[in-house]
N, C-alpha and C positions, 0 to 999 in steps of 0.2 A: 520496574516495569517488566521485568523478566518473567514473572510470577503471575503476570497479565492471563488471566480468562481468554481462551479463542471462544468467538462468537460463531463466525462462520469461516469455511474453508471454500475457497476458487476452487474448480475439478477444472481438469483441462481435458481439450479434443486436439489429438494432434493434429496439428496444423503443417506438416510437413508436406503434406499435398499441395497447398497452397501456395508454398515458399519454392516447391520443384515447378510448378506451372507459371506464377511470375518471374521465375529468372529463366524458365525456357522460353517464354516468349519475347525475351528481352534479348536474349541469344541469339534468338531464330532473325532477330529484326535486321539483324547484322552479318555481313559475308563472313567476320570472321568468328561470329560468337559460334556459327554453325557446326563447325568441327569443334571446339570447346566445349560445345552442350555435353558432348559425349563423355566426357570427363569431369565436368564443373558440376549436372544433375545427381550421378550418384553419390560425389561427395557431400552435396547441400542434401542429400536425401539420409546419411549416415549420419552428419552434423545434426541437423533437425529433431532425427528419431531420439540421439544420446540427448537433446538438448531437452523434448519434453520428458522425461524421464526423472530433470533435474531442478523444474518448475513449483514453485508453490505460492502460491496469497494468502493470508489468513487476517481476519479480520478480529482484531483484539480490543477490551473496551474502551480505551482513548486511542489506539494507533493501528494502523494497514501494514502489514510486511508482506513484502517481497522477496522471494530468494530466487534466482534463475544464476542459471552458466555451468557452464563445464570446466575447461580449462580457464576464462576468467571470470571468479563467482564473483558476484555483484548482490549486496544484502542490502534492501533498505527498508529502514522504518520511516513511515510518516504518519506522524499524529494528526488527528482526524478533525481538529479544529483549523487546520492550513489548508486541508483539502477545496481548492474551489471549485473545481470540477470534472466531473464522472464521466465522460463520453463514452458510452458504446458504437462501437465505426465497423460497416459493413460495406466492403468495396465491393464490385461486381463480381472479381475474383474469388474473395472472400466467400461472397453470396452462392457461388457453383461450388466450391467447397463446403459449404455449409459450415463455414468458421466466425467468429466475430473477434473484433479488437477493443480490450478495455483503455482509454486514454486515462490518467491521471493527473487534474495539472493543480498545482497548492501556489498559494498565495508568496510571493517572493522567490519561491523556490527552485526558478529556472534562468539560467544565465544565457541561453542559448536565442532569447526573442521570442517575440509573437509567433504563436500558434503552437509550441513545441510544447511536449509535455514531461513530464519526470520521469514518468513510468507510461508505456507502451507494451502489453501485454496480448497478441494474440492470439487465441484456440481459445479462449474462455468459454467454459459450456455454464450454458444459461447465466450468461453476462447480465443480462437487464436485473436479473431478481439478483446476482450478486452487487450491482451499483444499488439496487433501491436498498439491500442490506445495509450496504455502508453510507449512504446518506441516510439513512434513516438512525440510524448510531450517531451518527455527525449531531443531525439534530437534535437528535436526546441530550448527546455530552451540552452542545450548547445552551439549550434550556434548563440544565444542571437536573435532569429527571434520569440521568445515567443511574447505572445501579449503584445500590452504594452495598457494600458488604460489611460486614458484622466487623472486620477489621477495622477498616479506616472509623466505623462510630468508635471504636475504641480508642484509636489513634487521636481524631477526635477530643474524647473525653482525660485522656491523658494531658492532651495540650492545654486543657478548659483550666482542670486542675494545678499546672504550672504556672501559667497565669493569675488565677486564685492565691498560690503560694506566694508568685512575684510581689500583688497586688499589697498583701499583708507585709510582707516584709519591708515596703516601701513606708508604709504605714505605720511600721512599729519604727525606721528610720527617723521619717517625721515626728513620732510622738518624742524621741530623744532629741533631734534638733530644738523641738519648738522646748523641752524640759530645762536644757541647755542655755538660752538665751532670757 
C-alpha cells in the first residue's frame, strides 16, 4: 500500500484565527479566564500556527491519510471502504473565520459513542469538493471500477497461471492414483 497512487491532496487555511476567538470568548465568559486570556491566546496562537504547518490528507486509491501534530504526531490510514461518512461542519464561528471542519466517521471504527468521529480536521480549503473526491473513490473502489494498473493484471495473470500449474498437477496426481488401483 505504500506505493499507493495519491489521487488528491487536502490544502489547508489556517484556522488559527478561529481556535484564538473560541477560546477567547470562552475566557472572556468567566472572571478568571480574563487575566488568563492574556497569556493562554498567544500561546494557542503559536501552538496553532506550528500545528498547521504540520497538517496533511491525501487521498490514495483504496485509503485517506492523515498526518497532523507536532509534539504528538498522529498518522492514520483509513481504507476507503470503512469510510461511512463525510461531514463538512461550519459553526458560526467557523463561518466569520471563513474556516470549515472535515468530520470522518468509518464503520466500527470509533470507541468513543455516538456522534464522535475518527478524524476531525479543521481549515480544509474547499472541503465539499475534497469529500465529494473521496466519496466519489469510495464509490468506484466499491463498484470494483477502481483503476486497475498494468501491475496488478499482471499479478493477476501470474496467479491464473499457478492455479493452471496446481490444477495439472492435481491431475497428473489423479491419473497415478487412479493407475495405481
Amino acid at each position: 500500500m505504500a506505493d499507493e497512487r495519491v489521487l488528491c491532496e487536502a490544502k489547508f487555511d489556517s484556522a488559527v484565527r478561529y481556535y484564538v476567538i473560541s477560546t477567547g470568548l470562552v475566557l472572556l465568559l468567566t472572571v478568571v479566564g480574563i487575566p488568563l486570556a492574556i497569556i493562554i491566546l498567544p500561546i494557542i496562537w503559536i501552538v496553532r500556527t506550528i500545528e498547521y504547518k504540520n497538517i496533511n490528507m491525501a487521498l490514495h486509491e483504496r485509503t485517506l491519510h492523515v498526518r497532523r501534530g507536532v509534539l504528538n504526531k498522529v498518522e492514520k490510514t483509513i481504507p476507503l471502504d470503512k469510510i461511512t461518512d463525510l461531514a463538512v461542519i461550519q459553526g458560526p464561528i467557523m463561518r466569520f473565520c471563513g474556516v470549515n471542519a472535515i468530520s470522518i466517521e468509518t464503520a466500527g471504527g470509533q470507541s468513543a459513542g455516538i456522534g464522535s468521529a475518527l478524524v476531525n480536521i479543521v481549515g480544509v480549503r474547499d472541503a465539499k469538493a475534497f469529500r465529494d473526491a473521496v466519496l466519489e473513490q469510495r464509490d468506484r473502489l466499491n463498484d470494483g471500477s477502481a483503476t486497475h494498473t498494468p501491475e496488478k493484471s499482471l499479478q493477476q495473470n501470474e496467479m491464473l497461471d499457478v492455479l493452471r500449474e496446481i490444477r495439472d498437477s492435481l491431475g497428473t496426481i489423479e491419473q497415478h492414483l487412479n493407475n495405481r488401483a
